[in-house]
TORFIMI-30562 format. One record per residue (C-alpha): chain; y, z, x. Coordinates in pm, 1 decimal. Example, Ala and Ser with C-alpha at 12.3 -4.5 7.8 and 13.67 -1.06 7.14 Angstrom:
// residues 2
<r><gunu>A</gunu><py>-450.0</py><pz>780.0</pz><px>1230.0</px></r>
<r><gunu>A</gunu><py>-106.0</py><pz>714.0</pz><px>1367.0</px></r>
***
This chain:
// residues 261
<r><gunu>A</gunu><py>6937.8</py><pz>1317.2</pz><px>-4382.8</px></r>
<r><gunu>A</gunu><py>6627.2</py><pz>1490.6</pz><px>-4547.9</px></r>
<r><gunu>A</gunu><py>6371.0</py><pz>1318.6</pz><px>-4779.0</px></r>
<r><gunu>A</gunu><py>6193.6</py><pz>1509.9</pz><px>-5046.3</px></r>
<r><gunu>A</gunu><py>5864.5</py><pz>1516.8</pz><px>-4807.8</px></r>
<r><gunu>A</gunu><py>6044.4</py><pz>1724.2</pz><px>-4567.5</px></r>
<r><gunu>A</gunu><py>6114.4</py><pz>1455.7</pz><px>-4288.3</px></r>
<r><gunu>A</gunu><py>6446.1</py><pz>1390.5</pz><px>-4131.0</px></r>
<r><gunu>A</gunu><py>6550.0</py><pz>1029.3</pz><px>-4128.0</px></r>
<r><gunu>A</gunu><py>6779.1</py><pz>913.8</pz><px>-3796.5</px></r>
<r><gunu>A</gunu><py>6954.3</py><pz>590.1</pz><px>-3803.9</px></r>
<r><gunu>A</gunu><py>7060.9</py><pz>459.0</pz><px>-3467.3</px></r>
<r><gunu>A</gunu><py>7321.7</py><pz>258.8</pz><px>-3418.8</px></r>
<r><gunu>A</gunu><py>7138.1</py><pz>-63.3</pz><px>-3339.1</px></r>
<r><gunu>A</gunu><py>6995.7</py><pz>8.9</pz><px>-3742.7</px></r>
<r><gunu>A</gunu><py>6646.9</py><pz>152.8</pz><px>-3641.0</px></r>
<r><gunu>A</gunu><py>6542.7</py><pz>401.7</pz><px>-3885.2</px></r>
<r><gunu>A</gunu><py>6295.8</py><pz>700.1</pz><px>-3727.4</px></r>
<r><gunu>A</gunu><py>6112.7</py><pz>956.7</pz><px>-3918.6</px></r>
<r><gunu>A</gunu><py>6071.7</py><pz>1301.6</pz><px>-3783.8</px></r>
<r><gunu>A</gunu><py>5828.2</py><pz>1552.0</pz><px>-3970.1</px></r>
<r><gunu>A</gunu><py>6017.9</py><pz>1911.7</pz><px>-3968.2</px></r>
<r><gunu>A</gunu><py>5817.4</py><pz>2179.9</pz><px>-3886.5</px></r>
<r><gunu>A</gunu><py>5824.6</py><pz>2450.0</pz><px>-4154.2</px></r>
<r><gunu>A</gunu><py>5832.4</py><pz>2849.7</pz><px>-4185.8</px></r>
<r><gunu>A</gunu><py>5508.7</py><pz>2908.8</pz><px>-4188.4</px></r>
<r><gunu>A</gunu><py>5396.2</py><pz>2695.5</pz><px>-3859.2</px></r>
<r><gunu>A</gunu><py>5658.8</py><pz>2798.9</pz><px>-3685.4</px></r>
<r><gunu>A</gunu><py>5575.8</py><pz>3149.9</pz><px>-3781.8</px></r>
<r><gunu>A</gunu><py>5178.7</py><pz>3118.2</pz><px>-3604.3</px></r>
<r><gunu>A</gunu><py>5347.2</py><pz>2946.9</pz><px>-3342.4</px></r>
<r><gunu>A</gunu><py>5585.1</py><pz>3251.2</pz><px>-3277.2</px></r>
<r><gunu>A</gunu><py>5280.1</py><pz>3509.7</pz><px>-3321.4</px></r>
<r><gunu>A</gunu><py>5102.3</py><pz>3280.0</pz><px>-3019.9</px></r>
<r><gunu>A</gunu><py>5381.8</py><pz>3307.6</pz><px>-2820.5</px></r>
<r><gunu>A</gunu><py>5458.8</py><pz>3720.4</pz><px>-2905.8</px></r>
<r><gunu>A</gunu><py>5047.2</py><pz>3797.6</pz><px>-2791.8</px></r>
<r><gunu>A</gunu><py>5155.5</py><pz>3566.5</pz><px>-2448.4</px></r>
<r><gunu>A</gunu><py>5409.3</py><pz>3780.4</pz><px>-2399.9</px></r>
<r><gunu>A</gunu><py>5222.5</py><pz>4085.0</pz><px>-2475.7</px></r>
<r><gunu>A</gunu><py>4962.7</py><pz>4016.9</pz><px>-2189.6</px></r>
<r><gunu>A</gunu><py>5251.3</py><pz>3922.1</pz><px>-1961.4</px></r>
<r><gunu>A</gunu><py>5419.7</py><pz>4233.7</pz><px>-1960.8</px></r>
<r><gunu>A</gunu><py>5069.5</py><pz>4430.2</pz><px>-1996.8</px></r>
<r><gunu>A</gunu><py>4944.2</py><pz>4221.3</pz><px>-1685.6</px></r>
<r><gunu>A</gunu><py>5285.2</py><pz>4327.4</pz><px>-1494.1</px></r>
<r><gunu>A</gunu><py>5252.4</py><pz>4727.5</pz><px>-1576.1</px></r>
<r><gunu>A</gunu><py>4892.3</py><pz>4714.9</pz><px>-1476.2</px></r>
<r><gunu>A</gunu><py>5037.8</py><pz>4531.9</pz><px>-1138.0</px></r>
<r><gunu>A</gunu><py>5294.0</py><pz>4793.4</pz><px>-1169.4</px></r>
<r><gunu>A</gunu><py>5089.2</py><pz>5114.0</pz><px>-1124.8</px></r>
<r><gunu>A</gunu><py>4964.9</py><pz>5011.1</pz><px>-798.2</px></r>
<r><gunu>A</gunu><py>5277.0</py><pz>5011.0</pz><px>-662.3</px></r>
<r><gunu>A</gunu><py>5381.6</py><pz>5392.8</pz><px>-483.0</px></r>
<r><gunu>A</gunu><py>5675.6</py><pz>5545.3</pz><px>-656.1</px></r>
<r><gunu>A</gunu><py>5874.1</py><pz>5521.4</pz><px>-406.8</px></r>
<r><gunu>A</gunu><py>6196.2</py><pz>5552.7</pz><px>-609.8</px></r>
<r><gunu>A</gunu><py>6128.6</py><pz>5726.2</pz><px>-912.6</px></r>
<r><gunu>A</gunu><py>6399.7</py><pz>5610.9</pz><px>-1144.0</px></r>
<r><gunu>A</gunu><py>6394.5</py><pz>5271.2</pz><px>-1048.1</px></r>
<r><gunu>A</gunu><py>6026.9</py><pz>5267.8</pz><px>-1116.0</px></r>
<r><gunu>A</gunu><py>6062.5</py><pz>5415.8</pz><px>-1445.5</px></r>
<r><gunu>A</gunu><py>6288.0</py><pz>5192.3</pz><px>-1526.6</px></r>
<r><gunu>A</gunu><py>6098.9</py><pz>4840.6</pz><px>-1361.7</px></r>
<r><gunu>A</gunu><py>5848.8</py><pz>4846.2</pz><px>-1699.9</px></r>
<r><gunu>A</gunu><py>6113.9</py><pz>4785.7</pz><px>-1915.9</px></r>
<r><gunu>A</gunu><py>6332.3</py><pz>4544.0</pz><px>-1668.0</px></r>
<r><gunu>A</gunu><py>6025.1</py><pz>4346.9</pz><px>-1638.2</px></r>
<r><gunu>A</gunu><py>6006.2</py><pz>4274.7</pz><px>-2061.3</px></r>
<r><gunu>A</gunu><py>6321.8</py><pz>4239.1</pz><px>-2098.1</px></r>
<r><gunu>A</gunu><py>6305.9</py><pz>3975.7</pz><px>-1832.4</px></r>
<r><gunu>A</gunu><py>5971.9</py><pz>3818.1</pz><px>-1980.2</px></r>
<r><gunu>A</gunu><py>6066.7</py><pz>3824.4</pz><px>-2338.5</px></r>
<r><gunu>A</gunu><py>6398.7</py><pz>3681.7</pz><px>-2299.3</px></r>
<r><gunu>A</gunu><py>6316.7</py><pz>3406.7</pz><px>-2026.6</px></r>
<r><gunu>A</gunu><py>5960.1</py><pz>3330.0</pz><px>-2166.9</px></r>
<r><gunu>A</gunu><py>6083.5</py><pz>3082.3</pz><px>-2437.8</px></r>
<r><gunu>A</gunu><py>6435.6</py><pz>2954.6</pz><px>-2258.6</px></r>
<r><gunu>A</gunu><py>6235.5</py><pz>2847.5</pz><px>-1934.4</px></r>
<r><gunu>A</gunu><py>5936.8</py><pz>2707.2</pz><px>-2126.2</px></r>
<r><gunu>A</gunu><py>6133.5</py><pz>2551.8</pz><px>-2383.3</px></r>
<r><gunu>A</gunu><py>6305.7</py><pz>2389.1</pz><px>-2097.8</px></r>
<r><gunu>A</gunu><py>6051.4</py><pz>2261.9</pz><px>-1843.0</px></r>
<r><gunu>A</gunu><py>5820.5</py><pz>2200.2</pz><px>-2160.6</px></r>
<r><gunu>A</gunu><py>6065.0</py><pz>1958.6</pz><px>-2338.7</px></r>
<r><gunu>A</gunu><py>6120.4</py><pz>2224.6</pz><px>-2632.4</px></r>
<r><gunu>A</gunu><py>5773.1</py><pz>2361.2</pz><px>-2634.3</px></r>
<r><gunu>A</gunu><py>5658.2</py><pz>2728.7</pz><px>-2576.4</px></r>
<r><gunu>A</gunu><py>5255.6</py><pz>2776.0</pz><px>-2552.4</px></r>
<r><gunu>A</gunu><py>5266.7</py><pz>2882.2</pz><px>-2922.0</px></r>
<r><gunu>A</gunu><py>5414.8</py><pz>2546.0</pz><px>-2997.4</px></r>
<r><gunu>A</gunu><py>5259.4</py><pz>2309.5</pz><px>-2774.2</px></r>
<r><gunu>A</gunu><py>4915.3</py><pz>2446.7</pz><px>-2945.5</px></r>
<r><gunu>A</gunu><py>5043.7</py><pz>2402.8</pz><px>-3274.5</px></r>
<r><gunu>A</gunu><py>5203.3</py><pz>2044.9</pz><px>-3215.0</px></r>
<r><gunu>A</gunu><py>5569.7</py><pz>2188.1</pz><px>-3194.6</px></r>
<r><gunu>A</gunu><py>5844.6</py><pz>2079.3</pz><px>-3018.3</px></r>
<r><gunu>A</gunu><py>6256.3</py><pz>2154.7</pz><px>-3057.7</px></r>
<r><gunu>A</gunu><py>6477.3</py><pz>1881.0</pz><px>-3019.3</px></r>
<r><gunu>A</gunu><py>6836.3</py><pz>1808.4</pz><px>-3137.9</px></r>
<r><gunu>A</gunu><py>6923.9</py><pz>1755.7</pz><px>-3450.7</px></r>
<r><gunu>A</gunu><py>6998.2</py><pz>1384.9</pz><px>-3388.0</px></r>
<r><gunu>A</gunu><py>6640.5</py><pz>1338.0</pz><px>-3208.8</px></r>
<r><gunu>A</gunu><py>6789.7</py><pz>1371.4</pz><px>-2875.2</px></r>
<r><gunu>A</gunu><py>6630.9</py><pz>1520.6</pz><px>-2578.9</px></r>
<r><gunu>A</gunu><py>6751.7</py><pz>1919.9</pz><px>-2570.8</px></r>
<r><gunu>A</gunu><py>7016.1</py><pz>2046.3</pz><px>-2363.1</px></r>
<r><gunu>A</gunu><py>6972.1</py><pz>2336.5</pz><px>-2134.8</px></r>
<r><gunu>A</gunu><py>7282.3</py><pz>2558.4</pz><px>-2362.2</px></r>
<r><gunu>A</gunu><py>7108.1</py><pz>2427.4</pz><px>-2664.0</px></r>
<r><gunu>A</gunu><py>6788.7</py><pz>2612.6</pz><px>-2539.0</px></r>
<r><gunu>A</gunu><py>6997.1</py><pz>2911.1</pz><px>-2454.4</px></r>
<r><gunu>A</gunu><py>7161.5</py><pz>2970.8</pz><px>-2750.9</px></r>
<r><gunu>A</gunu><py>6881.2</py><pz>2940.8</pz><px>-2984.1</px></r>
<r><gunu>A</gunu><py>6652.8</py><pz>3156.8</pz><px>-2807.2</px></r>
<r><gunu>A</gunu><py>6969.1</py><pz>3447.8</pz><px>-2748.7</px></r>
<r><gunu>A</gunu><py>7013.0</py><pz>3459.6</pz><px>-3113.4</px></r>
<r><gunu>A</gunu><py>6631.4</py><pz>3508.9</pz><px>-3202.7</px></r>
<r><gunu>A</gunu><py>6738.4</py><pz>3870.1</pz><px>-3160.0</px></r>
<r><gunu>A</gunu><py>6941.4</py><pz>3837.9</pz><px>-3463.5</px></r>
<r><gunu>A</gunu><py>6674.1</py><pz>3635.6</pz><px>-3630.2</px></r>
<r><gunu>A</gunu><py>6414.4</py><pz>3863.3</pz><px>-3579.7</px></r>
<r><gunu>A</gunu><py>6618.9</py><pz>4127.0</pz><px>-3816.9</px></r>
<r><gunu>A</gunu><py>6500.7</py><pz>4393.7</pz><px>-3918.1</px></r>
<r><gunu>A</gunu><py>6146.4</py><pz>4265.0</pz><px>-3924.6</px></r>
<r><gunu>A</gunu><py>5878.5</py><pz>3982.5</pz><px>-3841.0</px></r>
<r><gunu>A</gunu><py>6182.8</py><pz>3730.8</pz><px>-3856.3</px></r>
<r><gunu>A</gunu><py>6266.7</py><pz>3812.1</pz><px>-4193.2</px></r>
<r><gunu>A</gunu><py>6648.8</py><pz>3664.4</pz><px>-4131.7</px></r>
<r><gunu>A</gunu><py>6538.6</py><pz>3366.5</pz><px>-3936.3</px></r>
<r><gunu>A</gunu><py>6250.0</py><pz>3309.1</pz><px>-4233.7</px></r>
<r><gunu>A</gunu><py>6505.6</py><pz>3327.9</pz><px>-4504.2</px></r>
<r><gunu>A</gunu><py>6733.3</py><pz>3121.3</pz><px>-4349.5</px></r>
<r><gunu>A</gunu><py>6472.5</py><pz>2787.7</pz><px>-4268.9</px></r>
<r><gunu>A</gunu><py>6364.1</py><pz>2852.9</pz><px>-4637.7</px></r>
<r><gunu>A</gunu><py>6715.0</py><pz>2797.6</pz><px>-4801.4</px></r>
<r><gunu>A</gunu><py>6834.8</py><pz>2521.7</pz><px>-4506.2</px></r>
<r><gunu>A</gunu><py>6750.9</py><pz>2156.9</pz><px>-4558.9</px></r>
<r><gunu>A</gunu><py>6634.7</py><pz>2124.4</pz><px>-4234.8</px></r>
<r><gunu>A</gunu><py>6403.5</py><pz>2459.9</pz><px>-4178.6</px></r>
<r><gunu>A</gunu><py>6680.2</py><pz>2578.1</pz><px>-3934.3</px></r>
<r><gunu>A</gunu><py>6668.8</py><pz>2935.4</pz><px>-3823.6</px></r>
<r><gunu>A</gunu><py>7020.1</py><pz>3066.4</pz><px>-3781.8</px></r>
<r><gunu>A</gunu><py>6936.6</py><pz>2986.7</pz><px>-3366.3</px></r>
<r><gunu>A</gunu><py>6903.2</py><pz>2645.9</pz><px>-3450.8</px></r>
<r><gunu>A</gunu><py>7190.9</py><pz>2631.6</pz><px>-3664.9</px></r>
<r><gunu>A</gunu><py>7408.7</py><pz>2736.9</pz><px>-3370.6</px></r>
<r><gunu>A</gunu><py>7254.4</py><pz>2553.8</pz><px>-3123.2</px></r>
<r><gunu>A</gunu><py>7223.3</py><pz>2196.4</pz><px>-3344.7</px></r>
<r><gunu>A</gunu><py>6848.9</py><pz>2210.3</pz><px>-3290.1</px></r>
<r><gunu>A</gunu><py>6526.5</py><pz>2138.1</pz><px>-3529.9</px></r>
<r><gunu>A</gunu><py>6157.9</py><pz>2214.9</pz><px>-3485.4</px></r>
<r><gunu>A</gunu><py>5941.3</py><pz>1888.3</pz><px>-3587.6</px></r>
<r><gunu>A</gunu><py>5550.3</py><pz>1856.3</pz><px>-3553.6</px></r>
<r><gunu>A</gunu><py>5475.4</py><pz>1605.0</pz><px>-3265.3</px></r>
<r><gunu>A</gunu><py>5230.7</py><pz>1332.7</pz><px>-3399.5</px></r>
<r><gunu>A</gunu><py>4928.2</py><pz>1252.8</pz><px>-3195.2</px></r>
<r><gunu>A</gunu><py>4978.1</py><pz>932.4</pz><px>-3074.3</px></r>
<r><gunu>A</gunu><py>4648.4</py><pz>716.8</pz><px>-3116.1</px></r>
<r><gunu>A</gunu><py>4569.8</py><pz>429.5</pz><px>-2942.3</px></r>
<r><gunu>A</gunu><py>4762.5</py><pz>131.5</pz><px>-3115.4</px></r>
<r><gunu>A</gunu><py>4586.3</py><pz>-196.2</pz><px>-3214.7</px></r>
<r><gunu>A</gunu><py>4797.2</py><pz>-451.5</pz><px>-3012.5</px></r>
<r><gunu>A</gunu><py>4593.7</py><pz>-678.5</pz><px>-3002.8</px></r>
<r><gunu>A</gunu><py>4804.1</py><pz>-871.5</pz><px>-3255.6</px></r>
<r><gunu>A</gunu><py>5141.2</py><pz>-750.7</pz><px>-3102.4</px></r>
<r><gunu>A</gunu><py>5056.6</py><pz>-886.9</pz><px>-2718.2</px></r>
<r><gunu>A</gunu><py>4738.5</py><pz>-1141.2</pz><px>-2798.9</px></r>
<r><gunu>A</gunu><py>4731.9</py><pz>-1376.0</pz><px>-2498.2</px></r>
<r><gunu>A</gunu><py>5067.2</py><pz>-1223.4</pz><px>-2310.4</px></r>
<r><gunu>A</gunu><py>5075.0</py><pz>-1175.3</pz><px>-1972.0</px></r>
<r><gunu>A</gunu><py>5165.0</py><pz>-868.5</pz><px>-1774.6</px></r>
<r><gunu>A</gunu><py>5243.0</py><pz>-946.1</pz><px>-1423.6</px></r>
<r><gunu>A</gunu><py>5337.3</py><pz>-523.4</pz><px>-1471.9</px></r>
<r><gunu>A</gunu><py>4918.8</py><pz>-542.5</pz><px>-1405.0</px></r>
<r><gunu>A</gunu><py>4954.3</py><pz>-674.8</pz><px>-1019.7</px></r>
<r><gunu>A</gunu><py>5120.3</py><pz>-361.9</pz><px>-920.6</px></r>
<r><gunu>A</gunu><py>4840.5</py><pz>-73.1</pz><px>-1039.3</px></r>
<r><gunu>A</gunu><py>5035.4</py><pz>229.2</pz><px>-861.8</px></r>
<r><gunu>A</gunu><py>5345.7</py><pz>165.9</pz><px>-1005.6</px></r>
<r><gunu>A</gunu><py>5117.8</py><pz>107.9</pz><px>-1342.0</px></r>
<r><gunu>A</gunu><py>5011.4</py><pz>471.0</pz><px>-1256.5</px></r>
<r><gunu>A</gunu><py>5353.7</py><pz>563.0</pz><px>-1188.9</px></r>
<r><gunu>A</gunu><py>5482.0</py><pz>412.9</pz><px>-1531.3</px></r>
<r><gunu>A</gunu><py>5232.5</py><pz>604.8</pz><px>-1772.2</px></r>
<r><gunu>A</gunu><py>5329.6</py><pz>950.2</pz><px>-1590.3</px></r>
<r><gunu>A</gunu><py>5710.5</py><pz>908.7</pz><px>-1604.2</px></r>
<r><gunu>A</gunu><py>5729.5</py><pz>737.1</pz><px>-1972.4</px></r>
<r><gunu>A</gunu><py>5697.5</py><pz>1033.0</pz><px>-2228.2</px></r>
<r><gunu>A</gunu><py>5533.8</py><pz>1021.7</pz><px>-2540.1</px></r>
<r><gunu>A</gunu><py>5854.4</py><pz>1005.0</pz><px>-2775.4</px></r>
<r><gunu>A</gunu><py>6003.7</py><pz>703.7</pz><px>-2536.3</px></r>
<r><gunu>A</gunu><py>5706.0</py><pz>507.6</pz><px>-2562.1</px></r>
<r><gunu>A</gunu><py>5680.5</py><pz>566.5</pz><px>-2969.1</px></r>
<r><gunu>A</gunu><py>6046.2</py><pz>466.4</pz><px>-2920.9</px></r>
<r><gunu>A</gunu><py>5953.9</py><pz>118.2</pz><px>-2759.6</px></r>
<r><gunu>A</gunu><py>5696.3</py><pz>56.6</pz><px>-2947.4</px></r>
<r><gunu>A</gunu><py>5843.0</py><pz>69.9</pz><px>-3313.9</px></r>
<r><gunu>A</gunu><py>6094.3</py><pz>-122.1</pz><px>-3136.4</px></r>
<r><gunu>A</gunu><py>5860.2</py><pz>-399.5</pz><px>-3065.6</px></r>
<r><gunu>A</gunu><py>5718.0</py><pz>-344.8</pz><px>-3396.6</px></r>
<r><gunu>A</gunu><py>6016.9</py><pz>-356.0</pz><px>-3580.8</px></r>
<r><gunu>A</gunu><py>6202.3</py><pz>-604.3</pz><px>-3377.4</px></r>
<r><gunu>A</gunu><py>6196.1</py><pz>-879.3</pz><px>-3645.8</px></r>
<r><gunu>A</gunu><py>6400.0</py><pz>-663.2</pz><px>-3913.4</px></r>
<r><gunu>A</gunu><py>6694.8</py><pz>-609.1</pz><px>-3706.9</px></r>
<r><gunu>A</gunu><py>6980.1</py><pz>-792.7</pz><px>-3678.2</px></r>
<r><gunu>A</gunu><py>7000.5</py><pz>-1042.9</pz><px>-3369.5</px></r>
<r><gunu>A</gunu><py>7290.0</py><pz>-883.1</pz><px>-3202.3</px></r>
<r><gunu>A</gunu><py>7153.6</py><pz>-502.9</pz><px>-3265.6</px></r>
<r><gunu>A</gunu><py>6815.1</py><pz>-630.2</pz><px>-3147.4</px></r>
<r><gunu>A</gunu><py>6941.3</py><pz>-745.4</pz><px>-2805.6</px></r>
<r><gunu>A</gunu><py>7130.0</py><pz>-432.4</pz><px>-2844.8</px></r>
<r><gunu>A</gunu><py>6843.5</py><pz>-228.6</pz><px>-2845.3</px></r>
<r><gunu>A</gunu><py>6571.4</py><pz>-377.8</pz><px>-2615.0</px></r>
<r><gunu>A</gunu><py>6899.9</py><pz>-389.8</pz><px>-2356.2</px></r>
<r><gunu>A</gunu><py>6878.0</py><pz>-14.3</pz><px>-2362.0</px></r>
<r><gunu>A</gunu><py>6560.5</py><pz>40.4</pz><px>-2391.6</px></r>
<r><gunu>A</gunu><py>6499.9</py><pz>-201.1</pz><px>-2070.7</px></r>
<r><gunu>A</gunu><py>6789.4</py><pz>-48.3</pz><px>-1835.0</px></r>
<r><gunu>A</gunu><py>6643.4</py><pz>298.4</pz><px>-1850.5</px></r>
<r><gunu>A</gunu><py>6295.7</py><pz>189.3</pz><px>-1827.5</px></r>
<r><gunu>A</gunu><py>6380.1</py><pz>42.6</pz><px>-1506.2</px></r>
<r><gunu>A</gunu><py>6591.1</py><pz>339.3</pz><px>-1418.8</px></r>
<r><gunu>A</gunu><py>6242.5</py><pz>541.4</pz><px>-1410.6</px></r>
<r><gunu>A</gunu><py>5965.1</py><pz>304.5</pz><px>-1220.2</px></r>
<r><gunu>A</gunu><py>6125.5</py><pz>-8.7</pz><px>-1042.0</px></r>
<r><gunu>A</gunu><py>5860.8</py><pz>-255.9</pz><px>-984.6</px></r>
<r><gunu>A</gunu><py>5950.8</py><pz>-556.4</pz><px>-722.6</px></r>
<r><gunu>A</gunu><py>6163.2</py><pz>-888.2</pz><px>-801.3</px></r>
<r><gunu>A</gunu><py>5844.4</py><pz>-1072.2</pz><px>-838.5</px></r>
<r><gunu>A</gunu><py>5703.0</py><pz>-877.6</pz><px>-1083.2</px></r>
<r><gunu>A</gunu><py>6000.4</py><pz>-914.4</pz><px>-1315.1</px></r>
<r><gunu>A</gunu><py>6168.7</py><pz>-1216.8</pz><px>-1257.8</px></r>
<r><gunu>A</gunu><py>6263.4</py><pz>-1413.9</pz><px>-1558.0</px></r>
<r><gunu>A</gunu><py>6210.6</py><pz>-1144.7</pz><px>-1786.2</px></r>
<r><gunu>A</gunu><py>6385.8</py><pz>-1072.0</pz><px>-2063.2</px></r>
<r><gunu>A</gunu><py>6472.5</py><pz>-708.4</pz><px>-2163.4</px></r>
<r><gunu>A</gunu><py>6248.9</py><pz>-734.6</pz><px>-2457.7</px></r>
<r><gunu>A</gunu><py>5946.5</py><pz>-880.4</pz><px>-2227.3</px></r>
<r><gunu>A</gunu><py>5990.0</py><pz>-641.6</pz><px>-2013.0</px></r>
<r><gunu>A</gunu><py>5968.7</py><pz>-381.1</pz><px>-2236.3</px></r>
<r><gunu>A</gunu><py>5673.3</py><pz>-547.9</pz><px>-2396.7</px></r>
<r><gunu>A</gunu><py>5550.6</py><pz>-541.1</pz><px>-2065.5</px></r>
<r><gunu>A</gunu><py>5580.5</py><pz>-138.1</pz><px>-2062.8</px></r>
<r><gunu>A</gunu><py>5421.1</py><pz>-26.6</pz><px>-2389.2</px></r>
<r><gunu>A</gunu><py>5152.0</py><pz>-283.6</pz><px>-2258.6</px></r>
<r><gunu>A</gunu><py>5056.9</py><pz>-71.3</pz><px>-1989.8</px></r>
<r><gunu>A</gunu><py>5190.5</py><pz>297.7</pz><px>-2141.1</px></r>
<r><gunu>A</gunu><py>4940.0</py><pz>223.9</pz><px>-2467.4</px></r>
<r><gunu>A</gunu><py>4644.4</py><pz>22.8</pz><px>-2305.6</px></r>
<r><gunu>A</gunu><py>4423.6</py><pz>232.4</pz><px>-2110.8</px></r>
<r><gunu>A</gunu><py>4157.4</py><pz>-23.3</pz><px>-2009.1</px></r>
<r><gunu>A</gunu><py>4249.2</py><pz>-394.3</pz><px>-1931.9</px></r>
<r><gunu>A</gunu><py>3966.3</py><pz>-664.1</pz><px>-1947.4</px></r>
<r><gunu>A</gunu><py>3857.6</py><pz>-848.0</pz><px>-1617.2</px></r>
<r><gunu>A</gunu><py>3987.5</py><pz>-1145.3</pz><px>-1787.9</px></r>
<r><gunu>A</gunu><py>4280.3</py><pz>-1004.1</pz><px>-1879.5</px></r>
<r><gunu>A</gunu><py>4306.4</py><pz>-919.5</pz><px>-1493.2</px></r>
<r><gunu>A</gunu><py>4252.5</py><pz>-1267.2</pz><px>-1381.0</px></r>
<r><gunu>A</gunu><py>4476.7</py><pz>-1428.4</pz><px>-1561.6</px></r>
***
């Protein structure tokens, strides 16, 4: 559901409540502009590579121009969009990103089918159908996104939390193993670790069987993407260990006492 602020609410089923900001016509617009001049130089860059090349078949090199924009306009957005995690340049500068419409990572048709009806979108001009659609949709949903279940939501900067309070005096034995530390803050992405962390924040208003629930899940696919060693996690529970994680994900510098403990 939408609030009046513009925000999409997602309920899980364990009864955690998330807030997504949706991105609206005019960002998305800018962000679309960025990504139209990238293309631009691509295909500008490729015809000046071009022209070096002897003509050695005529037609075909007539014809390679127009191959190559057609190739760069249409893959530019489907294979950044992809690798990116639903951003192009223009978005990733604006603080972009598509995801589904239940806050779930994109899948690669998803990405396909949004970006192959951008053609229709774009009618006749500057996105006029794609504009007038996100205007009159709840959900700022071009008719791409519409087909492909997808939304465009601003991707908050994630500060530094206070947690102090939260982990005061807990101990990470995470800490004894500083590659797979290093490991852990490359392979956790920002939305995950927002994910555990309003988890552990939260973890007091949810019911006791939806809060194992929960920190269950979030705990088996943690492990799933940096296993550390028996001794480092023996005894934990599935909420300590993923205490343990936003610990080291959020906490860039770690006291010497903190160390020897």
């Amino acid at each position: 559901m939408t609030d009046r602020t513009n925000r999409l609410l997602i309920q899980t089923p364990e009864g955690i409540l998330f807030s997504l900001s949706l991105a609206g016509p005019t960002t998305r617009f800018l962000a679309w502009a960025i990504d139209s001049a990238s293309i631009f130089l691509a295909c500008t860059l490729v015809a000046i590579a071009l022209s070096f090349v002897p003509p050695i078949l005529p037609s075909l090199f007539t014809a390679a121009p127009i191959i190559a924009f057609f190739l760069i306009k249409t893959g530019y957005p489907i294979v950044l969009e992809w690798f990116w995690r639903g951003q192009t340049l223009g978005k990733r500068l604006l603080r972009l990103r598509v995801v589904d419409e239940e806050g779930l990572r994109l899948r690669f048709s998803q990405v396909v089918i949004r970006n192959l009806l951008r053609a229709i979108d774009m009618l006749p001009v500057f996105y006029l159908v794609g504009g007038i659609a996100s205007v009159i949709n709840s959900r700022s949903q071009r008719l791409g996104d519409y087909a492909a279940n997808t939304i465009v939501v601003h991707v908050p900067r994630i500060t530094e939390p206070d947690l102090d309070q939260l982990l005061a005096d807990k101990y990470n034995s995470f800490r004894e193993q500083p590659h797979l530390c290093a490991r852990l803050r490359q392979a956790v992405s920002p939305d995950l670790a927002r994910i555990a962390l309003q988890a552990l924040l939260r973890r007091d208003e949810l019911d006791p069987q939806a809060r194992l629930t929960l920190f269950a899940d979030l705990a088996d696919y943690l492990r799933e993407l940096v296993a550390f060693p028996e001794q480092a996690t023996f005894g934990l529970t599935d909420e300590h260990y993923v205490r343990n994680v936003v610990d080291i994900v959020f906490r860039t510098e770690v006291s010497r006492s903190e160390l020897s403990r």
